[in-house]
C-alpha positions as CSV (number, residue, x, y, z in Angstrom):
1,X,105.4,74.2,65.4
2,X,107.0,74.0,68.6
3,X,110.8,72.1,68.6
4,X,111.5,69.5,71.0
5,X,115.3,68.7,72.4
6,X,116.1,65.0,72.5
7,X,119.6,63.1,73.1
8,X,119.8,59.6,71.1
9,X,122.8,58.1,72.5
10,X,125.1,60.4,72.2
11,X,123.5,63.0,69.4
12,X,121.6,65.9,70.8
13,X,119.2,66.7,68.0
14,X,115.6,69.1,67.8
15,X,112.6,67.6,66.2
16,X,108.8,68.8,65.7
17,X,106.5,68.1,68.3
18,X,104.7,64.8,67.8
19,X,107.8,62.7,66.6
20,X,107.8,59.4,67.6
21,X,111.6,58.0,69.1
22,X,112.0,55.9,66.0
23,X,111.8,59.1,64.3
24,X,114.5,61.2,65.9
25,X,116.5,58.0,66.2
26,X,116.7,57.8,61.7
27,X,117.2,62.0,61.6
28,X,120.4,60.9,63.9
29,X,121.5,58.3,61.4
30,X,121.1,55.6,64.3
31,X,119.6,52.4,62.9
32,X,116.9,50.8,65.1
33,X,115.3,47.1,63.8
34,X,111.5,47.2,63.3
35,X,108.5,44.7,62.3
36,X,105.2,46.3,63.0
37,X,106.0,49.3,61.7
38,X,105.0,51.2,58.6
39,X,105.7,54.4,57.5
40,X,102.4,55.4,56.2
41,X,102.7,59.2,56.4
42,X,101.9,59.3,52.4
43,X,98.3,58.0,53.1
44,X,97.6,60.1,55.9
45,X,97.6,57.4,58.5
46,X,99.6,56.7,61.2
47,X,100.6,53.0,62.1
48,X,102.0,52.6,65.7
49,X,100.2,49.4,66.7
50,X,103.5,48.8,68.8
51,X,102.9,44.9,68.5
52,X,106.3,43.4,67.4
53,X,108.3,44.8,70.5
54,X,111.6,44.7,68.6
55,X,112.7,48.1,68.4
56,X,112.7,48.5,72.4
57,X,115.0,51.1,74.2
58,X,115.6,52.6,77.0
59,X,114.0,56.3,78.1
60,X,116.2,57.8,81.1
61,X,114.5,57.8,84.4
62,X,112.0,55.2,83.5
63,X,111.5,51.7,84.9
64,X,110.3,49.6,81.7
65,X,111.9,50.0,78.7
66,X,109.8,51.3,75.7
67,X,109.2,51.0,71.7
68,X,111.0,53.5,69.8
69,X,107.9,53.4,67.0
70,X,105.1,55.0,69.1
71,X,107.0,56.7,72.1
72,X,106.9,60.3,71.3
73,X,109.6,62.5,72.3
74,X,109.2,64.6,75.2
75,X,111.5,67.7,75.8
76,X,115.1,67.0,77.3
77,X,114.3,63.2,76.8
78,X,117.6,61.3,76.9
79,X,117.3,57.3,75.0
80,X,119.9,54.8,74.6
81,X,119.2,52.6,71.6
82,X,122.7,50.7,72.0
83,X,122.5,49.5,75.8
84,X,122.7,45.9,76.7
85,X,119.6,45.9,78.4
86,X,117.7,47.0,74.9
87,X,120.0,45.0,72.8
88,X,119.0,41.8,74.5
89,X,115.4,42.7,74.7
90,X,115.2,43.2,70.9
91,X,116.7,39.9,70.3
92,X,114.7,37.9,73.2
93,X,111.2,39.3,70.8
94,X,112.6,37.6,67.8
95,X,114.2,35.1,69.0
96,X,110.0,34.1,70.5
97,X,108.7,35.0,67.0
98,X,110.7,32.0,66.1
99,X,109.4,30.0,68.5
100,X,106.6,29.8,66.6
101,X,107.4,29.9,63.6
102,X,108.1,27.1,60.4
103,X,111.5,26.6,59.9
104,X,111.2,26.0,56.1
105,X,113.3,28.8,55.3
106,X,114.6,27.2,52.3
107,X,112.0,26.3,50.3
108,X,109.5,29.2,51.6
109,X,108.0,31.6,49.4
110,X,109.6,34.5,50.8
111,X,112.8,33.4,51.8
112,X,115.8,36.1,51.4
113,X,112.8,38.7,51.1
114,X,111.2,38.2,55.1
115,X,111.6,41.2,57.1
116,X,112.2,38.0,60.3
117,X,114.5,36.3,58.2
118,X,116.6,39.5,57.9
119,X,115.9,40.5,61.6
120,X,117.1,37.4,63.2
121,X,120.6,37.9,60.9
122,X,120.7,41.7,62.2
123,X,120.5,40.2,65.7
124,X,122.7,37.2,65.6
125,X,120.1,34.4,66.5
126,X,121.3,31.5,66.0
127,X,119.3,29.4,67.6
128,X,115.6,28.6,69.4
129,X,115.8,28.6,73.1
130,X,112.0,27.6,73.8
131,X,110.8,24.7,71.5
132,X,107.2,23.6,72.5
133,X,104.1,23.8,70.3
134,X,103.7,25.4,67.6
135,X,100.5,26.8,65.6
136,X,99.3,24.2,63.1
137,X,96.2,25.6,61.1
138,X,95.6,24.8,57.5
139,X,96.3,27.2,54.9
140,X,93.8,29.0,53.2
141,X,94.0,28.4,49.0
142,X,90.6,29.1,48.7
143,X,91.5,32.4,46.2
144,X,92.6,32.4,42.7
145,X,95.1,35.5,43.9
146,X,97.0,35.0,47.4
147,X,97.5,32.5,50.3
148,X,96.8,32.5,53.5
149,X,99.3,30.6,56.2
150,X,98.3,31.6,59.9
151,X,101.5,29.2,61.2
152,X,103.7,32.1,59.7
153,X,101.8,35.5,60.6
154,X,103.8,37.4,63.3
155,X,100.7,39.4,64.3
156,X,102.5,42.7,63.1
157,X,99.0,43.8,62.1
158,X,100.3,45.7,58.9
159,X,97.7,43.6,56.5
160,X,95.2,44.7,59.1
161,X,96.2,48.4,58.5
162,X,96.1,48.2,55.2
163,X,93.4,46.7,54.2
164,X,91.0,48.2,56.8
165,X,92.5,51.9,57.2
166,X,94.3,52.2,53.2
167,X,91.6,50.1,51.4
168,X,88.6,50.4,54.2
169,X,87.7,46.9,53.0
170,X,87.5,45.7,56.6
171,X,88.7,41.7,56.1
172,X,91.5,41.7,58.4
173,X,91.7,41.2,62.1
174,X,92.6,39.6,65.4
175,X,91.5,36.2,65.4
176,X,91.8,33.7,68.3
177,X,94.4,35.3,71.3
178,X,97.3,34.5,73.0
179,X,99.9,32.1,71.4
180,X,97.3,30.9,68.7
181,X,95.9,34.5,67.5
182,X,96.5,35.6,64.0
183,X,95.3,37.6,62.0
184,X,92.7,36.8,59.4
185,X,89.0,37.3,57.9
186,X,86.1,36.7,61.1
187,X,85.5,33.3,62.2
188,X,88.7,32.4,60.2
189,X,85.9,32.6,56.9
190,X,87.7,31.2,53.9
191,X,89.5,34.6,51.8
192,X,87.2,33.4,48.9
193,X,84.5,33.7,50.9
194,X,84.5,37.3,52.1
195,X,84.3,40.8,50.3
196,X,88.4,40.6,49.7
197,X,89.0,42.8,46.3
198,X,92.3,40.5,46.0
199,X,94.2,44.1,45.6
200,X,97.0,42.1,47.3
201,X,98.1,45.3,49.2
202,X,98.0,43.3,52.1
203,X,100.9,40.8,50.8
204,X,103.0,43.6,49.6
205,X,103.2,44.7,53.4
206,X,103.3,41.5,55.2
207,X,106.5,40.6,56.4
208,X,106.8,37.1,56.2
209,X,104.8,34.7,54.0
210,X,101.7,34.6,55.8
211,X,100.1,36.1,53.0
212,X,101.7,35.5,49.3
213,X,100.5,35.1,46.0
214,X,99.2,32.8,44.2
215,X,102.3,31.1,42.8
216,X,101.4,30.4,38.6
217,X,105.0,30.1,37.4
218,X,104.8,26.3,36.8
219,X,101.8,26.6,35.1
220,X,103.3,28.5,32.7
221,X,106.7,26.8,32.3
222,X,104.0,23.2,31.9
223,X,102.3,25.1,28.7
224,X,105.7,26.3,27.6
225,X,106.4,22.6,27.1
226,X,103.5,21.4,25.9
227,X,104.2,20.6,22.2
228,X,100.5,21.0,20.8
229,X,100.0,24.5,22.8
230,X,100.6,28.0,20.9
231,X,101.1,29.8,23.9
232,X,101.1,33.6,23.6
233,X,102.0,36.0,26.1
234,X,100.9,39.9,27.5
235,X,102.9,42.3,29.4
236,X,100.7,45.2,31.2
237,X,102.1,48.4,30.8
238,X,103.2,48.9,34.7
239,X,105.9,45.3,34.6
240,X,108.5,48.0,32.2
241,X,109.4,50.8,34.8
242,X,109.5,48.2,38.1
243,X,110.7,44.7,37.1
244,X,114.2,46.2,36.8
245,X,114.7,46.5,40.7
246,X,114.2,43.1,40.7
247,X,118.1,42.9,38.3
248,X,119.2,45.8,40.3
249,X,118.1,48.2,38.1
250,X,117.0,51.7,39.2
251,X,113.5,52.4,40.1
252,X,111.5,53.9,37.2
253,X,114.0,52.5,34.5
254,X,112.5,51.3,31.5
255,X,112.9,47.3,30.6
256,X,110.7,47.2,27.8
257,X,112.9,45.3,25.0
258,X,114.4,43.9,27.5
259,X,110.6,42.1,28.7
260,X,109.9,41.4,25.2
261,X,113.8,39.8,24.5
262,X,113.6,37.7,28.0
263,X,110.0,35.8,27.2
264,X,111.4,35.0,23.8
265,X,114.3,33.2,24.9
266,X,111.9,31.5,27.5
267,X,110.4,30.1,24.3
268,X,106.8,31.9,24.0
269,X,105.1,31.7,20.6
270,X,104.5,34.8,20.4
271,X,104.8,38.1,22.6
272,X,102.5,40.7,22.8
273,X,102.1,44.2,24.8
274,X,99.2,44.9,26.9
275,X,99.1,48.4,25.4
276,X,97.6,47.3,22.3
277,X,94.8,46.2,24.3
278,X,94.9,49.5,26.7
279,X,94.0,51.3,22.8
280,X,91.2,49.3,22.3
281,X,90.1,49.5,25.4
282,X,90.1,53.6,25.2
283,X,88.2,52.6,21.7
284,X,85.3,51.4,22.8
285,X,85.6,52.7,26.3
286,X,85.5,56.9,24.7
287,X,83.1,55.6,22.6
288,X,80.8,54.6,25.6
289,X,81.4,57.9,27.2
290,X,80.7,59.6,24.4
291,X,77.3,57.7,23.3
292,X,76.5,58.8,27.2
293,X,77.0,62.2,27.2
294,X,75.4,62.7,23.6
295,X,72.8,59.9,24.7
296,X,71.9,61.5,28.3
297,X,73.3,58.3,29.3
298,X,74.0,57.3,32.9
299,X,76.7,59.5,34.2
300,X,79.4,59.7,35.8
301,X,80.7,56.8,33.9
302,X,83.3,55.1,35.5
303,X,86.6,53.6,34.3
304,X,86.5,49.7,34.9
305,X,90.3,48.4,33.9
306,X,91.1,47.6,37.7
307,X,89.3,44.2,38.9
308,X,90.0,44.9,42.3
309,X,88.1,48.2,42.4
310,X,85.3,46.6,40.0
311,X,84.9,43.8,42.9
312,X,85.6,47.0,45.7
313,X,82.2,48.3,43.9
314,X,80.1,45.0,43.8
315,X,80.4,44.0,47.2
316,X,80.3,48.3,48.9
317,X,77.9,49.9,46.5
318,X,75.9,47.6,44.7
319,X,73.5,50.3,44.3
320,X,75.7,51.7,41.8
321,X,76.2,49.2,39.5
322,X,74.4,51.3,36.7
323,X,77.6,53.7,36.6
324,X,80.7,52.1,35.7
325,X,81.7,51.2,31.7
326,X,80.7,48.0,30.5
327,X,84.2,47.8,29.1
328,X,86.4,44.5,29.6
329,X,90.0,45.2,31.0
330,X,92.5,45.6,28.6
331,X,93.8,42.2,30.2
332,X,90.8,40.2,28.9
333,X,90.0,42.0,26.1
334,X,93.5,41.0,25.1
335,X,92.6,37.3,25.7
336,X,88.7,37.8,23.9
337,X,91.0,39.1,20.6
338,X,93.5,36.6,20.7
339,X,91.4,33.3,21.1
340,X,89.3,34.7,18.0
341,X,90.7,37.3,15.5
342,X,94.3,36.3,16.1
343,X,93.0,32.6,15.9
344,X,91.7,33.3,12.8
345,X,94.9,35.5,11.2
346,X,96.5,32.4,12.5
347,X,94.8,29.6,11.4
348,X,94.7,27.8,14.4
349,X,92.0,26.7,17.1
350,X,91.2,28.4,19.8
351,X,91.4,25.6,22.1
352,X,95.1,25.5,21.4
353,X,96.0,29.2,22.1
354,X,97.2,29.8,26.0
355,X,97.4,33.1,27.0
356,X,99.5,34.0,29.5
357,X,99.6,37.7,31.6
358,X,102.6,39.3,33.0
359,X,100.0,41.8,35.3
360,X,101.5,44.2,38.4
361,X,98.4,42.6,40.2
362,X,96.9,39.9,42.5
363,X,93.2,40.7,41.5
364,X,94.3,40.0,37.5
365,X,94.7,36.3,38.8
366,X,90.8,35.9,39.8
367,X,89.6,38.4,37.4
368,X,90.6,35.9,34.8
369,X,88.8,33.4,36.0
370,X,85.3,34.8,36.3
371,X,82.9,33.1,34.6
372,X,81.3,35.7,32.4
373,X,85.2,36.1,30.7
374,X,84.4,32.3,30.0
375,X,82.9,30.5,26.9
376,X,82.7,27.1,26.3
377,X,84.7,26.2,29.3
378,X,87.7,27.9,27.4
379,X,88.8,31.4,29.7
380,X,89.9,34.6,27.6
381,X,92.9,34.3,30.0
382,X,94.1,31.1,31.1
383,X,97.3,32.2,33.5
384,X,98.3,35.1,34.9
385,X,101.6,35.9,36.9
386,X,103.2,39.2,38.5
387,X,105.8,41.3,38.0
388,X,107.6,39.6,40.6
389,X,106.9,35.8,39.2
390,X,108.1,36.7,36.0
391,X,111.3,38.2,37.8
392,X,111.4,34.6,39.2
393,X,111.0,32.4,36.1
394,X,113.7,34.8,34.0
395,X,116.3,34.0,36.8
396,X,115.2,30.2,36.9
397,X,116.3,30.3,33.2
398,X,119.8,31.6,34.0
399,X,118.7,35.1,31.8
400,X,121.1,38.3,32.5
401,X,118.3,40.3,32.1
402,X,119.8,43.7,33.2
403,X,122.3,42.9,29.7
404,X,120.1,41.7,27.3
405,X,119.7,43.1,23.7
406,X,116.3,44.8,23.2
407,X,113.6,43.1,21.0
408,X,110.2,44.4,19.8
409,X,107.1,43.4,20.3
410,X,105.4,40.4,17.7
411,X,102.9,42.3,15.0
412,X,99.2,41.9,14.3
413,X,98.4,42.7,18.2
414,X,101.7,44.2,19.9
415,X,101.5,47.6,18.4
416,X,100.7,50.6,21.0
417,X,100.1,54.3,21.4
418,X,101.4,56.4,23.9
419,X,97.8,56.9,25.8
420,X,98.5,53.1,26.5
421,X,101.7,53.3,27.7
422,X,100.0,55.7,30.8
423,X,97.4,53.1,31.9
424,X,99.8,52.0,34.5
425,X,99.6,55.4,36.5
426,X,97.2,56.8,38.7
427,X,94.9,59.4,36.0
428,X,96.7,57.7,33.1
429,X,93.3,55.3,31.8
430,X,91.0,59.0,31.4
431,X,93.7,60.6,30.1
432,X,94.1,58.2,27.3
433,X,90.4,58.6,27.1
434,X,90.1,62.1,27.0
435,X,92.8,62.5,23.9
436,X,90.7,60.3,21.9
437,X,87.1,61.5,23.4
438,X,88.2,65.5,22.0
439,X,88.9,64.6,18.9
440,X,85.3,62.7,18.5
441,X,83.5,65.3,19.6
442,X,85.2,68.0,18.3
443,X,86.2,66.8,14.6
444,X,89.8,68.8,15.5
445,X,93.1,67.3,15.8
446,X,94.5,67.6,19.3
447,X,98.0,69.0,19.0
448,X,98.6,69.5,23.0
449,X,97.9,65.7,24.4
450,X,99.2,66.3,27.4
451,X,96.7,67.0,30.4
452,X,98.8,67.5,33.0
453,X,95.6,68.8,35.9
454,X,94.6,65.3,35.5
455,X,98.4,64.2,36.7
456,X,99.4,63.5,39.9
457,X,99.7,61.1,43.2
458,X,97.3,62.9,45.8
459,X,94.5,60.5,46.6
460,X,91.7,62.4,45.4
461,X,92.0,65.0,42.4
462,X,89.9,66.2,40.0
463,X,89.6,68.4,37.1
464,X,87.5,70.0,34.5
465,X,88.3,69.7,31.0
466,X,87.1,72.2,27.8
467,X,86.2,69.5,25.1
468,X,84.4,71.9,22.3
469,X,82.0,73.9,23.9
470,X,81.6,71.4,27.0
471,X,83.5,71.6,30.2
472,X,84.1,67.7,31.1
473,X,84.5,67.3,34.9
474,X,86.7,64.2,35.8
475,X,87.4,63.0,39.6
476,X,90.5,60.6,39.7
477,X,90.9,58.8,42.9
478,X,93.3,55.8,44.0
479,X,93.7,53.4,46.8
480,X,90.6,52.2,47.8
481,X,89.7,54.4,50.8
482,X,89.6,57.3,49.0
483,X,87.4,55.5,46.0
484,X,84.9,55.3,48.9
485,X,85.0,58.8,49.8
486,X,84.5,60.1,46.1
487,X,81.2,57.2,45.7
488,X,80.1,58.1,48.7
489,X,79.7,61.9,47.9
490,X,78.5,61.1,44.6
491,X,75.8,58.5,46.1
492,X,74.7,61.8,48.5
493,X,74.7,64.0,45.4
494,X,78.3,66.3,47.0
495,X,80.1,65.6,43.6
496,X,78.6,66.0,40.3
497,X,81.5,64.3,37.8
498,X,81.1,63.3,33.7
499,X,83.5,60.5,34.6
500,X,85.8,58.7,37.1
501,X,89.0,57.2,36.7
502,X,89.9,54.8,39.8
503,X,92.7,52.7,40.6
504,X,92.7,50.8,43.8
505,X,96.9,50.8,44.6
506,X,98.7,53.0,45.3
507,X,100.0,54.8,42.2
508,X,97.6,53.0,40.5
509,X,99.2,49.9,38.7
510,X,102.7,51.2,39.2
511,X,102.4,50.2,43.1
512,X,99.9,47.1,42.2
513,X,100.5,44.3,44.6
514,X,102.5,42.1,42.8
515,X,105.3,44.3,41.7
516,X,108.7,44.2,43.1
517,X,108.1,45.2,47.2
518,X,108.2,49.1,47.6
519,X,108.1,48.9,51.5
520,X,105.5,52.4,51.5
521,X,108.3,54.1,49.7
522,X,105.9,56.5,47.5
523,X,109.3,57.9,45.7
524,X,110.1,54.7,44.3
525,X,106.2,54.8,43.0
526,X,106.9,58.0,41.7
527,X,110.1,57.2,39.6
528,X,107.7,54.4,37.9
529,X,104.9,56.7,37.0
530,X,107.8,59.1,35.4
531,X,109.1,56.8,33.5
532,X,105.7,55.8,32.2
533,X,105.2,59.5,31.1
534,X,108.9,59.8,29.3
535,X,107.4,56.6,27.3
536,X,104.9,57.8,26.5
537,X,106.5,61.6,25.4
538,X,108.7,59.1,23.2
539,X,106.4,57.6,21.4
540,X,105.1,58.7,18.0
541,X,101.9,58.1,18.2
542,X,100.0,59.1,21.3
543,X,96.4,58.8,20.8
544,X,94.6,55.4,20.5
545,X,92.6,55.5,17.7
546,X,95.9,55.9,15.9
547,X,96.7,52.2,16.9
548,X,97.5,51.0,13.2
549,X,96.9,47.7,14.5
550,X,93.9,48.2,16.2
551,X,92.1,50.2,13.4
552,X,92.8,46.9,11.4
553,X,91.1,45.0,14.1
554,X,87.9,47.1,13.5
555,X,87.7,46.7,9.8
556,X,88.8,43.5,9.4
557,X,87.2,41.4,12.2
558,X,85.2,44.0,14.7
559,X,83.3,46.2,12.9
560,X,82.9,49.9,14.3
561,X,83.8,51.1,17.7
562,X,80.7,50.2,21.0
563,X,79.3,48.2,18.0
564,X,77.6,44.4,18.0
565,X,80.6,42.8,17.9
566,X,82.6,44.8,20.1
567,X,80.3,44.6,22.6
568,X,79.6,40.8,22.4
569,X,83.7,40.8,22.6
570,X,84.8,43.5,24.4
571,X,81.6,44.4,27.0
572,X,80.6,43.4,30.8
573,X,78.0,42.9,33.4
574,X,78.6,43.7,37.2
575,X,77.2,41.3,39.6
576,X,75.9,42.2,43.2
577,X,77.7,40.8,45.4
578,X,77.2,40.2,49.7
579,X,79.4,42.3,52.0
580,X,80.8,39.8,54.2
């Protein structure tokens, strides 16, 4: 690859071909402010929309100045990122950004965490030289999962990228132009109302509040002090290696205890771990893969824990609705178990019991409130909050989180296995299926558990694995662009898989959209899934159908595995939905 020479101020430096200013500018160590910009080399995409106009400098020898993100170098090219000419042009784009933009700082959803909050700091505005008028269109709360506010979108177009180039679910665009364009769905179509998969990957990149989440954290502290409510609670596997950086921990360290100590001091009945559900969803979810292959069942079959890809799938390839495992999420088979066989253990009514989610995930919020995962007008989940309102609600109650004493998990439906512990990462759901699904078929115990071929964070792998006398081919895919890649070659008969495991973050659940912001930082994604693979080395027990607690469940209320019961508990229909 052929080096170029550049001078940033005064470093002389040599870069490859094809770097971009703002490039050589960061190998120099010399800091240049940015909105519109991504780094989204890990997805194979490159972002230079060059919208923002903040990280202006000058070029020598040219007239105008230009933007550091998608100027390429050009051999003997001299810049100055520190003139006054740049300085002031930098600050006179934020300083119009604010123009027209709410000044509710204080009370704003993403106030000490806005990229323009922390830009007009970094460039000493300190006040608003052009008041006039200002956008004034009504937000969209149409969704169970995020909000919409057009008055605060900057047009930086990252939600566009995202969702259209990552996720290639095509929602986002330009709407309107000049002072009142945003971006948003067409015709400014309610979010609720389109083929959104409510992934939230567009409000982890959006710089300002224009797009949050749905905020449930009162909800929850309301049923918390409701005296006639036994309010239980579930923590996903994913919200123990990320909620940390949100108590200035280190990426990937494990809070585990520490979850379970912090929601019993915020005065939950009882506190349960996701993972318990994750084994019981690898019960009856090798069970159906199993009955398939021995059945010449439908195949591939594919995994269906993630409700964003499951609504990815109704809405792009509705054709295929035959394919996927009928299997609830471990999230609402949690909520089916708890609002009848805990009920029961307990001796209370089901009416009484609210179950609260602590999910790394936007699409968790409306998956619990489709109607099939409702009976009798009472929901299997009732509220569900992220990573990072659960980070919100610990500080509210004045908790040192990062000191706290570690506590276990309650009994009866908090035990786990390590193939639970890996359902937050990206291959971790068929893994956990395959260590059970080798010891059904085979009668033999399965003394290595590992299977590291199906490990990994390139978009697309896959892998064969010798189960007896079968070879089992798996294809693993996340982020929703590459899910589409691997249907569509299955739809035109280029793949030929026994199943599919697909997450639709990045990461999988480790990078879901509501954990703590990782900015497109795929190292701090891979610290989370390490950590989720130590936790699982530690654990003694590391297959699911060794879930003490959930063989109990089977002979005490369920019955066997993929059975009646199970399925009338446990078991799913897809719907077909309009791509809009």
């Amino acid at each position: 690859m052929e080096m170029i020479n550049v001078k940033i101020n005064e470093y002389y430096t040599q870069v490859p071909e094809g770097t971009t200013v703002l490039q050589a500018a960061k190998k120099c160590g010399v800091h240049l402010p940015t909105l519109c910009h991504m780094d989204l080399k890990e997805f194979g995409i490159t972002n230079n929309v060059s919208s923002c106009r903040v990280c202006m400098v000058e070029v020598k020898g040219r007239q105008t100045l230009v933007p550091s993100c998608s100027e390429l170098v050009k051999e003997g090219m001299v810049v100055t990122t520190d003139s006054l000419r740049a300085i002031k042009a930098r600050r006179m784009s934020v300083e119009l950004l604010l123009s027209n933009h709410p000044k509710d700082c204080l009370t704003c959803a993403k106030n000490l965490e806005c990229d323009l909050q922390s830009l007009s700091q970094e460039l000493g505005v300190r006040d608003i030289k052009w008041e006039g008028i200002r956008m004034d269109y009504e937000k969209d709360q149409s969704s169970y999962s995020l909000v919409k506010d057009p008055n605060k979108c900057v047009m930086c177009r990252r939600c566009e990228t995202m969702c259209n180039e990552v996720q290639t679910c095509g929602i986002l665009s330009a709407v309107s132009r000049g002072f009142d364009s945003f971006v948003g769905p067409a015709f400014n179509l309610p979010m609720a109302d389109t083929s959104c998969t409510f992934c939230g990957q567009c409000v982890a990149v959006c710089p300002t509040a224009a797009l949050t989440e749905v905020n449930n954290t009162r909800l929850v502290w309301r049923e918390l002090s409701h005296q006639n409510k036994h309010v239980v609670v579930q923590v996903a596997p994913a919200i123990r290696v990320a909620i940390g950086e949100l108590f200035g921990m280190e990426p990937g360290e494990i809070s585990t205890g520490k979850i379970a100590a912090a929601l019993k001091r915020m005065g939950f009945d009882a506190v349960f771990d996701t993972d318990f559900a994750a084994d019981l969803t690898i019960m009856e979810e090798a069970s159906e893969l199993v009955h398939r292959i021995q059945h010449q069942g439908k195949l591939p079959m594919l995994t269906s824990c993630c409700p964003a890809w499951v609504k990815f799938f109704e809405h792009q390839f509705p054709d295929l609705l035959d394919i996927p495992s009928t299997c609830k999420s471990p999230q609402v088979m949690f909520g089916a178990i708890a609002k009848t066989y805990y009920a029961k253990e307990k001796n209370l009514n089901p009416h009484d019991i609210s179950v609260v989610s602590v999910m790394p995930c936007l699409a968790k919020k409306a998956e619990a409130k489709r109607p099939e995962f409702t009976k009798d007008e009472d929901s299997n989940v009732d509220i569900v909050i992220t990573t990072r309102e659960l980070a919100q609600m610990i500080k509210e109650a004045g908790i040192d989180f990062a000191n706290l004493e570690d506590k276990s998990f309650d009994s009866l439906m908090g035990e786990s296995t390590g193939a639970s512990v890996i359902f937050g990462t990206t291959g971790g759901v068929i893994e956990a299926a395959v260590r059970t699904a080798y010891e059904w078929i085979t009668g033999e115990t399965l003394e290595e558990v590992e299977y590291k071929t199906l490990r990994g964070l390139e978009g697309i792998r896959e892998a064969t694995i010798t189960i007896g006398n079968m070879d089992l081919k798996i294809g693993i895919a996340h982020e929703l662009g590459n899910a589409r890649k691997m249907l569509e070659d299955i739809r035109d008969g280029k793949s030929h898989y026994h199943a599919i495991e697909i997450m639709a973050c990045p990461g999988g659940c480790i990078g879901g959209g509501g954990q703590p912001y990782h900015h497109g930082n795929m190292g701090i994604i891979k610290k989370r899934q390490e950590a989720l693979y130590r936790e699982d080395q530690g654990k003694k027990k590391r297959k699911s159908h060794e879930n003490h607690e959930v063989i109990r469940l089977y002979e005490e209320f369920l019955g066997k595995p993929y059975g009646e019961k199970a399925h009338e508990l446990l078991h799913t229909h897809y719907v077909a939905r309009e791509k809009i």
